[in-house]
PDBQT receptor file of N, H, CA, C and O in Angstrom, charges set to zero:
ATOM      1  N   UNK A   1     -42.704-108.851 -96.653  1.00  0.00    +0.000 N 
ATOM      2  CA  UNK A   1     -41.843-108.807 -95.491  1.00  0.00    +0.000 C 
ATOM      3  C   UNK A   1     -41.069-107.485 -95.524  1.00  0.00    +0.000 C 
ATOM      4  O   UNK A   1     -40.739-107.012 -96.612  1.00  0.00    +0.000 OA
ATOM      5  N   UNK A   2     -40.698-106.732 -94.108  1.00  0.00    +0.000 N 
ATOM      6  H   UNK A   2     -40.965-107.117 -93.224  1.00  0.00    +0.000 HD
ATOM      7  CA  UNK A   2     -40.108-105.689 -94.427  1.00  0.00    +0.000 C 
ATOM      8  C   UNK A   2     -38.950-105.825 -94.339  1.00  0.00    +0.000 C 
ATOM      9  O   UNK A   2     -38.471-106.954 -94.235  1.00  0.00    +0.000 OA
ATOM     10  N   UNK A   3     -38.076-104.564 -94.359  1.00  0.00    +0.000 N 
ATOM     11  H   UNK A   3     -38.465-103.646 -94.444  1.00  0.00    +0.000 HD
ATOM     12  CA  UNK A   3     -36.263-104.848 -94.312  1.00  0.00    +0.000 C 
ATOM     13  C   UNK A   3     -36.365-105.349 -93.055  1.00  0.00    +0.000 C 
ATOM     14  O   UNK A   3     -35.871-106.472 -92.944  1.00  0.00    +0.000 OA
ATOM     15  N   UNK A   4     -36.943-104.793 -91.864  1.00  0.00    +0.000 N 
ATOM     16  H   UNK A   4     -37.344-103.882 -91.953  1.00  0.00    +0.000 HD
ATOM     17  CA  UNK A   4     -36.471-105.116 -90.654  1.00  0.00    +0.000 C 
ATOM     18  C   UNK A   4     -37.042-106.515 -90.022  1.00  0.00    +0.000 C 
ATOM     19  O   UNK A   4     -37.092-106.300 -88.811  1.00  0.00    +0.000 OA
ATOM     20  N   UNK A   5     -37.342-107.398 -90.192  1.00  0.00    +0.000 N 
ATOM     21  H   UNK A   5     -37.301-107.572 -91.176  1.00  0.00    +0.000 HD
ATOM     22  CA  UNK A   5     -37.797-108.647 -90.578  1.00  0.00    +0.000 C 
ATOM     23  C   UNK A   5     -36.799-109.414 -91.253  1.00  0.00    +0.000 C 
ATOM     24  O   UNK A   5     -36.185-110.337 -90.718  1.00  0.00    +0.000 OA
ATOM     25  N   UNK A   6     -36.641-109.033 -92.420  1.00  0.00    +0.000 N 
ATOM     26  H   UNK A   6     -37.140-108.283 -92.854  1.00  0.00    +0.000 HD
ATOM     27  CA  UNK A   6     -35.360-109.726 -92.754  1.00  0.00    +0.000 C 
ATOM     28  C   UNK A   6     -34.136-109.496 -92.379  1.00  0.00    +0.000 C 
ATOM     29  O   UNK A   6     -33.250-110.343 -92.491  1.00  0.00    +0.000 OA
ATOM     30  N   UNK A   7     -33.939-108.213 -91.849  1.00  0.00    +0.000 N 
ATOM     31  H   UNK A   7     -34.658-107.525 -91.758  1.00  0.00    +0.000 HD
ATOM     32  CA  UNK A   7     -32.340-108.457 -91.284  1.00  0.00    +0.000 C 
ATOM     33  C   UNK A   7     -32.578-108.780 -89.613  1.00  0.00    +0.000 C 
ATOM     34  O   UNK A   7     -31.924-108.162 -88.774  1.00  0.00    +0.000 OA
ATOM     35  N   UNK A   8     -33.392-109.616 -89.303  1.00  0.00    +0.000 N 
ATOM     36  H   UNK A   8     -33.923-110.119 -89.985  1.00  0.00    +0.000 HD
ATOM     37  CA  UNK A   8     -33.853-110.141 -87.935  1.00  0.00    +0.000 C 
ATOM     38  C   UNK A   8     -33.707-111.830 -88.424  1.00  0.00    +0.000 C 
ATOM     39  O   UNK A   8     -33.135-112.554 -87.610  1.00  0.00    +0.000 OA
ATOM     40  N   UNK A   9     -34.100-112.341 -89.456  1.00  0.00    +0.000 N 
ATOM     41  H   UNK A   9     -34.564-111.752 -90.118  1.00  0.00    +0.000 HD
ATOM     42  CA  UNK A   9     -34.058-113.360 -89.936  1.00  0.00    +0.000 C 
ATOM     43  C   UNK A   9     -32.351-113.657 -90.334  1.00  0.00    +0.000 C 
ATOM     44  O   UNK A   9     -31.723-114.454 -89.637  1.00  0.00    +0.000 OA
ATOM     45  N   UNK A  10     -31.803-113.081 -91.287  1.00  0.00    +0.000 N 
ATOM     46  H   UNK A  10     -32.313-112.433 -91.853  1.00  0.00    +0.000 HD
ATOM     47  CA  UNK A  10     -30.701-112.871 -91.354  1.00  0.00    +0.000 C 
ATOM     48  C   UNK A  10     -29.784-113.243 -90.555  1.00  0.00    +0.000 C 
ATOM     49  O   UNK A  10     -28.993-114.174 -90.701  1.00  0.00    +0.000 OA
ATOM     50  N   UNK A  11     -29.957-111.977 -89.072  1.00  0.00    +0.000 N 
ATOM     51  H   UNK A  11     -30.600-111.221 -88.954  1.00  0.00    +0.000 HD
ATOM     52  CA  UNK A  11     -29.335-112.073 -88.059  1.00  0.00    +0.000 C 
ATOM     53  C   UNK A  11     -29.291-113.063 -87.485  1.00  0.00    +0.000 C 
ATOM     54  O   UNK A  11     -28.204-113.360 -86.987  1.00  0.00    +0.000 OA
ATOM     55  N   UNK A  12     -30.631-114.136 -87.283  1.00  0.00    +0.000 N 
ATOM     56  H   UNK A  12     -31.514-113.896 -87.687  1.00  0.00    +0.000 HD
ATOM     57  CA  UNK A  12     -30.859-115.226 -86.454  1.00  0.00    +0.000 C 
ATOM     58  C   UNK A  12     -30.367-116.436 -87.377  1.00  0.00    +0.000 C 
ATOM     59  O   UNK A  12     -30.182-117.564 -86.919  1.00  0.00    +0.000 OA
ATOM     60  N   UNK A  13     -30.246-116.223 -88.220  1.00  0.00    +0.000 N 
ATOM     61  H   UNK A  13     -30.397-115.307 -88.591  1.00  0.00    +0.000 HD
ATOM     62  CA  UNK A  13     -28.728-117.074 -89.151  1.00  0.00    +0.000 C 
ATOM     63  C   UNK A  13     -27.774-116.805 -88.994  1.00  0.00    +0.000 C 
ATOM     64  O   UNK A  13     -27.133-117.651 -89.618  1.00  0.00    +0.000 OA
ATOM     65  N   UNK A  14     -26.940-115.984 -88.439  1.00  0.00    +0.000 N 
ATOM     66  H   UNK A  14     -27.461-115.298 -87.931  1.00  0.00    +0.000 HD
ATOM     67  CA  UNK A  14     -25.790-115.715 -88.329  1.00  0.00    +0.000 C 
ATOM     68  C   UNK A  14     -25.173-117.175 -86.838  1.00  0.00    +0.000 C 
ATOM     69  O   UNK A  14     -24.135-117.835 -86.784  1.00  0.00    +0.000 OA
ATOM     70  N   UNK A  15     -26.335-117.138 -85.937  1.00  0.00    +0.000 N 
ATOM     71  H   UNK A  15     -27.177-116.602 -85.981  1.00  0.00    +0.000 HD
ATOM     72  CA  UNK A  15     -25.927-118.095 -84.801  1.00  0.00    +0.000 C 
ATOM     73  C   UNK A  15     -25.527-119.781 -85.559  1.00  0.00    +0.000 C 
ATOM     74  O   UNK A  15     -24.424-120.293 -85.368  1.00  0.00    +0.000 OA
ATOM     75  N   UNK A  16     -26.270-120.249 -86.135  1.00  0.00    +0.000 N 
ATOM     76  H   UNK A  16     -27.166-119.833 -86.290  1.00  0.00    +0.000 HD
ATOM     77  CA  UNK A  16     -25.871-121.095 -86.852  1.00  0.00    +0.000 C 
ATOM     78  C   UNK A  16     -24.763-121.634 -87.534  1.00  0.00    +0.000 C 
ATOM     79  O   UNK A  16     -24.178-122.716 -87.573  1.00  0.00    +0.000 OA
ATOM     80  N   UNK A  17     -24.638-120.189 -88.216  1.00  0.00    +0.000 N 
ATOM     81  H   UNK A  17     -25.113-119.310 -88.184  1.00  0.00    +0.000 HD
ATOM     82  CA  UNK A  17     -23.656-120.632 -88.795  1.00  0.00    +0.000 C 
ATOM     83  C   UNK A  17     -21.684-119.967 -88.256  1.00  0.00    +0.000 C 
ATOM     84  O   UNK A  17     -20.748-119.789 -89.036  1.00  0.00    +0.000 OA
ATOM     85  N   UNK A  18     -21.687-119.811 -87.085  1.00  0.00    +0.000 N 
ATOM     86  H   UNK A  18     -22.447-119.956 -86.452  1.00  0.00    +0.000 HD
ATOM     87  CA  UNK A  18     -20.853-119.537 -86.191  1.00  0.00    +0.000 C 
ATOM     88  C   UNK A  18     -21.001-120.778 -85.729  1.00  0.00    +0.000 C 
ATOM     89  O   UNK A  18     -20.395-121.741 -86.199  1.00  0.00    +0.000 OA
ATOM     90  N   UNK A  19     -21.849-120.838 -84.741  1.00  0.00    +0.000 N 
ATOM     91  H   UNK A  19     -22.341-120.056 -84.360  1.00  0.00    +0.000 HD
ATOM     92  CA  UNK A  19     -21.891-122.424 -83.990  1.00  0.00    +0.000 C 
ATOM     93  C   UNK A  19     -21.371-123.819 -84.487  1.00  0.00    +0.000 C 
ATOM     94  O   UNK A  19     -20.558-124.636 -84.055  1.00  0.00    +0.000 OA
ATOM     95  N   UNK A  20     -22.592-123.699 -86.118  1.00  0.00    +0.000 N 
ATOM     96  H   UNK A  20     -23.253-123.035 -86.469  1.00  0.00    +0.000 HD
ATOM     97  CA  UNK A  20     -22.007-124.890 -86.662  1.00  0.00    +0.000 C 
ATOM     98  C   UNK A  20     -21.224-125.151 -87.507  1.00  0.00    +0.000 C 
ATOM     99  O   UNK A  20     -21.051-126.259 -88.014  1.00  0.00    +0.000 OA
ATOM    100  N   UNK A  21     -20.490-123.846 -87.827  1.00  0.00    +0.000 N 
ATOM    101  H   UNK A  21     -20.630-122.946 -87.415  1.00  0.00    +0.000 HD
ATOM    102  CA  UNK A  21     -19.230-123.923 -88.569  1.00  0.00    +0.000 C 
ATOM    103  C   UNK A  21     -18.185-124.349 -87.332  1.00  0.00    +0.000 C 
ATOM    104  O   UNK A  21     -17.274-125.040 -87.789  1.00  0.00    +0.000 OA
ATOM    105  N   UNK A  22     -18.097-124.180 -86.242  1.00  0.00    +0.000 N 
ATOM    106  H   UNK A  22     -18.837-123.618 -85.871  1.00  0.00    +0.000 HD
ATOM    107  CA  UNK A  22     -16.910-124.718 -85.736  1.00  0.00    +0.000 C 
ATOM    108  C   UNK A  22     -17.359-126.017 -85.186  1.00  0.00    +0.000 C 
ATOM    109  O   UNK A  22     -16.329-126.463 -84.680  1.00  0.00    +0.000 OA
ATOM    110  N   UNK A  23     -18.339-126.913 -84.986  1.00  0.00    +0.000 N 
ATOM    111  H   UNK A  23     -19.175-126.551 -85.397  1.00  0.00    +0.000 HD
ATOM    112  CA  UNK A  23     -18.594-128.344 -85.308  1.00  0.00    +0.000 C 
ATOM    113  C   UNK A  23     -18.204-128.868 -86.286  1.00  0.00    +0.000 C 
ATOM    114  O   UNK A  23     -17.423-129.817 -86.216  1.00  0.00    +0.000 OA
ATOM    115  N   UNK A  24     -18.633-128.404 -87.402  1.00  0.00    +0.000 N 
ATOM    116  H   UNK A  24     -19.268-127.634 -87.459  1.00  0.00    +0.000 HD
ATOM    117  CA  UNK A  24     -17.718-128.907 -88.325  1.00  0.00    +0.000 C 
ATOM    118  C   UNK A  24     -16.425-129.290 -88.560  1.00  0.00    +0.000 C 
ATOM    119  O   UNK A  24     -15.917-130.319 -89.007  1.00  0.00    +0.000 OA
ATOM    120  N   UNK A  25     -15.895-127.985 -88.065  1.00  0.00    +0.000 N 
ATOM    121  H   UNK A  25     -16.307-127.150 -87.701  1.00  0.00    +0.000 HD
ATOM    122  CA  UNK A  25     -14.784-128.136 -87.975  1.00  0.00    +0.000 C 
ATOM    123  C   UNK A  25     -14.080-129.054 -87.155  1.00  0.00    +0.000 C 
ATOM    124  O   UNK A  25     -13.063-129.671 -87.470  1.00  0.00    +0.000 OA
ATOM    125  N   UNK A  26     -14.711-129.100 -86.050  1.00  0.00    +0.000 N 
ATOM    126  H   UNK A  26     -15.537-128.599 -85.794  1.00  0.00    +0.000 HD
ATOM    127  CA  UNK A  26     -14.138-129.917 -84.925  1.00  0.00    +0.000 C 
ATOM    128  C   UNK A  26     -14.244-131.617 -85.500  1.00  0.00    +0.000 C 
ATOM    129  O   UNK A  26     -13.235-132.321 -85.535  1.00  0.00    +0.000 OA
ATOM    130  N   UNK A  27     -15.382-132.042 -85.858  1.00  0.00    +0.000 N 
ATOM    131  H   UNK A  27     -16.202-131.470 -85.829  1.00  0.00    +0.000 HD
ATOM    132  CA  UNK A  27     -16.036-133.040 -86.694  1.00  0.00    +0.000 C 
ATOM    133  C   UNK A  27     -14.860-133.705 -87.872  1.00  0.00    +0.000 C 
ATOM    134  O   UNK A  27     -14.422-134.849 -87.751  1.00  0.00    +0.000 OA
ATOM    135  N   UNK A  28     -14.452-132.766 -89.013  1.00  0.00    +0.000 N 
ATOM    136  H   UNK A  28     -14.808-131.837 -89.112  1.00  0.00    +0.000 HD
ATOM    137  CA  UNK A  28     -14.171-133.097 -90.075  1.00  0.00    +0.000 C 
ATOM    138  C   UNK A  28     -12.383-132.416 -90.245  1.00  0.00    +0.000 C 
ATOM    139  O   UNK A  28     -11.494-132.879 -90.959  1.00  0.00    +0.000 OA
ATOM    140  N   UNK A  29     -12.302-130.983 -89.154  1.00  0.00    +0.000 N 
ATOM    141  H   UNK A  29     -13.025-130.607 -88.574  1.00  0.00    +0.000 HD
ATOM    142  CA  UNK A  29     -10.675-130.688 -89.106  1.00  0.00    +0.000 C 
ATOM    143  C   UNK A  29     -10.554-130.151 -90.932  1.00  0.00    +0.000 C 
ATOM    144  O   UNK A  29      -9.381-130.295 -91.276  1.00  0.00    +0.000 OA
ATOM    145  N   UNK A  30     -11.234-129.725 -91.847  1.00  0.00    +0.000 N 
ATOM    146  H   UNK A  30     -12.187-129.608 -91.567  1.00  0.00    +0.000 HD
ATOM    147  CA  UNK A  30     -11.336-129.192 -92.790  1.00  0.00    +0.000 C 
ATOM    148  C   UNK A  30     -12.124-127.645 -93.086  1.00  0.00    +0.000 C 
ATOM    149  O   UNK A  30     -13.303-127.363 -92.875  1.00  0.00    +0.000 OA
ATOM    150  N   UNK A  31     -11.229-126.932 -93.544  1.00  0.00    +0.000 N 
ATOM    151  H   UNK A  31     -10.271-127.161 -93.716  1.00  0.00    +0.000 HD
ATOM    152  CA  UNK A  31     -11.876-125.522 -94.062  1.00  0.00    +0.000 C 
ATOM    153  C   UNK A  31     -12.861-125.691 -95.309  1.00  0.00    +0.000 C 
ATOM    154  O   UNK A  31     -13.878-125.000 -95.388  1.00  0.00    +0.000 OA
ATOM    155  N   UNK A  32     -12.514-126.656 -96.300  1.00  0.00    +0.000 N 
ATOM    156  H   UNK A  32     -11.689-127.217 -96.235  1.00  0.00    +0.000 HD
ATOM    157  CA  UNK A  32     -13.251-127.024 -97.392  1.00  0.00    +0.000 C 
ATOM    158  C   UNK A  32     -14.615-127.249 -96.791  1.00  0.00    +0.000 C 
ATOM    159  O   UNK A  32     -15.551-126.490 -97.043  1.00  0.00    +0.000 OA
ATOM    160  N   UNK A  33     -14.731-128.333 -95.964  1.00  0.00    +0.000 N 
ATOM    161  H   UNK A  33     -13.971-128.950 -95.759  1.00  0.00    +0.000 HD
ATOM    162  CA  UNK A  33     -16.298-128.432 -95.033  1.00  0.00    +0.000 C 
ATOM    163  C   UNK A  33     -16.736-127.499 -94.228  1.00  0.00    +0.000 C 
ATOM    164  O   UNK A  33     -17.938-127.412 -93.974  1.00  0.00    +0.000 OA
ATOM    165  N   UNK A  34     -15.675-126.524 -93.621  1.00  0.00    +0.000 N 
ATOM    166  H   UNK A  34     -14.699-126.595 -93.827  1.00  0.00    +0.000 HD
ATOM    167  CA  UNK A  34     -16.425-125.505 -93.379  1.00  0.00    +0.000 C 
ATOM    168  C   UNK A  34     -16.856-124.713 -94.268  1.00  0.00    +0.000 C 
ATOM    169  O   UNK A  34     -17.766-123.925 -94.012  1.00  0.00    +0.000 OA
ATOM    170  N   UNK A  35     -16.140-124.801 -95.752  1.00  0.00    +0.000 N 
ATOM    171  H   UNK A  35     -15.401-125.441 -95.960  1.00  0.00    +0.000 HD
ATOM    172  CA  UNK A  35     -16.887-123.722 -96.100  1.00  0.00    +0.000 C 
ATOM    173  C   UNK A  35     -18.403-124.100 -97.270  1.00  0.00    +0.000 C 
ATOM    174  O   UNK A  35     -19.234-123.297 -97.692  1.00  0.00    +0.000 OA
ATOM    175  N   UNK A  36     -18.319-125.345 -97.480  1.00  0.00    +0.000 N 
ATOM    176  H   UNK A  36     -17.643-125.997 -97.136  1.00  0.00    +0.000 HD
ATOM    177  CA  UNK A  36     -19.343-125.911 -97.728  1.00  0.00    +0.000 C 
ATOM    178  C   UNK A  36     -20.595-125.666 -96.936  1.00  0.00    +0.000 C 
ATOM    179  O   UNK A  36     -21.716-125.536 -97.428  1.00  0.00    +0.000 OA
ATOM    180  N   UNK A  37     -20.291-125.617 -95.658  1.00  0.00    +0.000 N 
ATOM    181  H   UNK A  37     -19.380-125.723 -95.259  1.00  0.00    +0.000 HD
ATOM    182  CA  UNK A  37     -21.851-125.693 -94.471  1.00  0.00    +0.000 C 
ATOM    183  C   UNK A  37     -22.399-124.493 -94.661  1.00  0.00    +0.000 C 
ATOM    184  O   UNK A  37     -23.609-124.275 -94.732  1.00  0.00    +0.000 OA
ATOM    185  N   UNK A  38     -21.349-123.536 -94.762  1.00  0.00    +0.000 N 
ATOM    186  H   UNK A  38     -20.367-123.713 -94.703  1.00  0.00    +0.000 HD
ATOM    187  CA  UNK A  38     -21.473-122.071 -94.349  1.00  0.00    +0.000 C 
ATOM    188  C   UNK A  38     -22.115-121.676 -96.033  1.00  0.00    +0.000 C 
ATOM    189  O   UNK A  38     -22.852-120.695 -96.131  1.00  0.00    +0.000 OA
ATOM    190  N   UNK A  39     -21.820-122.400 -97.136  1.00  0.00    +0.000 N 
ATOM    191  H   UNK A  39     -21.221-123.197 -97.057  1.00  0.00    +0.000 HD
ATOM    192  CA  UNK A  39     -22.387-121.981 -98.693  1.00  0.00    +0.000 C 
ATOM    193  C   UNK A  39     -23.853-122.280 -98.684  1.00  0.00    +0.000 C 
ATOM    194  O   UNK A  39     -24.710-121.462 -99.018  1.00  0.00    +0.000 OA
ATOM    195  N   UNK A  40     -24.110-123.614 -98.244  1.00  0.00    +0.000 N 
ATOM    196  H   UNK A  40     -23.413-124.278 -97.973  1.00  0.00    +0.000 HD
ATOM    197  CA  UNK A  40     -25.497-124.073 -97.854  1.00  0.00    +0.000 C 
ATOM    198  C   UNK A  40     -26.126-123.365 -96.875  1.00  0.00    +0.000 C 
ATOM    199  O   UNK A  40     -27.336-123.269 -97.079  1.00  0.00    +0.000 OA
ATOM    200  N   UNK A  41     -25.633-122.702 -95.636  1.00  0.00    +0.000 N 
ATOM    201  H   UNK A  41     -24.650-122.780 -95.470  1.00  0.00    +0.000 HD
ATOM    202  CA  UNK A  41     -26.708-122.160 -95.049  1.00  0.00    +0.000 C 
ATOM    203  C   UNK A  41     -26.903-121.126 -95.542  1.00  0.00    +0.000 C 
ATOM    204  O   UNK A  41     -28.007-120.626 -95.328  1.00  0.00    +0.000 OA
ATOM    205  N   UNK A  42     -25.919-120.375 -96.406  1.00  0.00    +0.000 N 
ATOM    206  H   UNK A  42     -25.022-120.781 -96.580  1.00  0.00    +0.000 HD
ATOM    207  CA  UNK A  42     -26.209-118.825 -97.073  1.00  0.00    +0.000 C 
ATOM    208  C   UNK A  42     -27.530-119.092 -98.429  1.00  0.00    +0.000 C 
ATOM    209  O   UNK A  42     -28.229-118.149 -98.799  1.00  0.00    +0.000 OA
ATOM    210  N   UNK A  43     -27.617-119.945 -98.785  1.00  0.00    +0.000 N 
ATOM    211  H   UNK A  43     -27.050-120.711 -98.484  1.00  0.00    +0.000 HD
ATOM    212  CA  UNK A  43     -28.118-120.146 -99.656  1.00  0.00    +0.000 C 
ATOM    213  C   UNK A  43     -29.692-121.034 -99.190  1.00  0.00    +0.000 C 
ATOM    214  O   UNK A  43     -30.630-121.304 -99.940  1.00  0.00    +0.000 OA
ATOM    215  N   UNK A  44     -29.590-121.252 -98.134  1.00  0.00    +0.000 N 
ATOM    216  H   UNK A  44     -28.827-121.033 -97.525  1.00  0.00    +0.000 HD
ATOM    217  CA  UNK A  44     -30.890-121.645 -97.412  1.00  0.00    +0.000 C 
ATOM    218  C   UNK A  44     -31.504-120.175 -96.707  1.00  0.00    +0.000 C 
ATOM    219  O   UNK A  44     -32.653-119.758 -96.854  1.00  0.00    +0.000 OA
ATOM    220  N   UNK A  45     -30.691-119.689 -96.114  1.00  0.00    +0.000 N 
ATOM    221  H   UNK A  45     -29.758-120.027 -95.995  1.00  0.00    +0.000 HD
ATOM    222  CA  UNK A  45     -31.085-117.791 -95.938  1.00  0.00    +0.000 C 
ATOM    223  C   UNK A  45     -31.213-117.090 -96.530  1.00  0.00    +0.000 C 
ATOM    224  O   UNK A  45     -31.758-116.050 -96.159  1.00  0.00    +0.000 OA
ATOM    225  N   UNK A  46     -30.749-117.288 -97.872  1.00  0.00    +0.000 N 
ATOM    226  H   UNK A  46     -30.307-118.133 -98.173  1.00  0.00    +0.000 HD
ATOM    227  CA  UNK A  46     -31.147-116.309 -99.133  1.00  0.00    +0.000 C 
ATOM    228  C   UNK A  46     -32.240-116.391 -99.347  1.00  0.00    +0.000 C 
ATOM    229  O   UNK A  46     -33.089-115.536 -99.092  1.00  0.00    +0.000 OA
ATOM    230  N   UNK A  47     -32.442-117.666 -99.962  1.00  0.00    +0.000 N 
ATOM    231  H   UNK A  47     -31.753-118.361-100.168  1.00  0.00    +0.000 HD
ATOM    232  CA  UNK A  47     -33.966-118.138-100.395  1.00  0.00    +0.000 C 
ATOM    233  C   UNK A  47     -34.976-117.917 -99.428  1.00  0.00    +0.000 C 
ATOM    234  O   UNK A  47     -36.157-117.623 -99.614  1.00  0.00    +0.000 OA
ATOM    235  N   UNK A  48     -34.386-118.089 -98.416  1.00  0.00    +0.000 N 
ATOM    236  H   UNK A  48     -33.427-118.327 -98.265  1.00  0.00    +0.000 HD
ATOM    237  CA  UNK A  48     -36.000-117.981 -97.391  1.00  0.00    +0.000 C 
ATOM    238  C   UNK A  48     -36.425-116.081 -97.193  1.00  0.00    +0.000 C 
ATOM    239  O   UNK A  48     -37.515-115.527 -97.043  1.00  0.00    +0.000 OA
ATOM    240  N   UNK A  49     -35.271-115.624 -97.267  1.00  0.00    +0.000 N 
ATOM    241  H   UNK A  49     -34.386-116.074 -97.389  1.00  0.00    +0.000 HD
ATOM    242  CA  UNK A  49     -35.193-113.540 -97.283  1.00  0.00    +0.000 C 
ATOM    243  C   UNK A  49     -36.055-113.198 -98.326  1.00  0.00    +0.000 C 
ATOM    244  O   UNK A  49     -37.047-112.469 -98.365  1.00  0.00    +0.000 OA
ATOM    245  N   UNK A  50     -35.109-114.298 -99.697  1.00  0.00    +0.000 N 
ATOM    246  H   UNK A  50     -34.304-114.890 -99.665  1.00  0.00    +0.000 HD
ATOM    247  CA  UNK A  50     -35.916-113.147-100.720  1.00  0.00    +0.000 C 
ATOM    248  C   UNK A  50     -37.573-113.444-101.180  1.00  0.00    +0.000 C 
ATOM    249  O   UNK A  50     -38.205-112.826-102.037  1.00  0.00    +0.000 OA
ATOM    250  N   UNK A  51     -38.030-114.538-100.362  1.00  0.00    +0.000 N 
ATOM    251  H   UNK A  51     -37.517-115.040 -99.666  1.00  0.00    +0.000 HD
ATOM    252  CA  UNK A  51     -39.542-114.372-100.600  1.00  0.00    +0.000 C 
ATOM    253  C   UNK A  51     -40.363-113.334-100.457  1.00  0.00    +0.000 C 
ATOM    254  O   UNK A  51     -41.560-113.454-100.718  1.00  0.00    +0.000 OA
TER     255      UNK A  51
């Protein structure tokens, strides 16, 4: 995969986790759960980049 591929992938994680960090929030009214969602999706985007 090239760089520009992954910072397209990247990027198209970024909507996610804007969006569904403030569901969460709205949902649960906690920063701790937001920042839980937002650790898991970084770490679901990592893994899928650095293949």
């Amino acid at each position: 995969m090239d760089a520009a591929r992954k910072i397209g992938i990247l990027v198209f994680c970024m909507v996610p986790a804007i969006i569904g960090g403030g569901f969460v929030y709205h949902f649960s009214h906690s920063y701790a759960a937001v920042a839980i969602y937002e650790i898991l999706l970084a770490s679901f985007a990592g893994a899928f980049v650095s293949r």
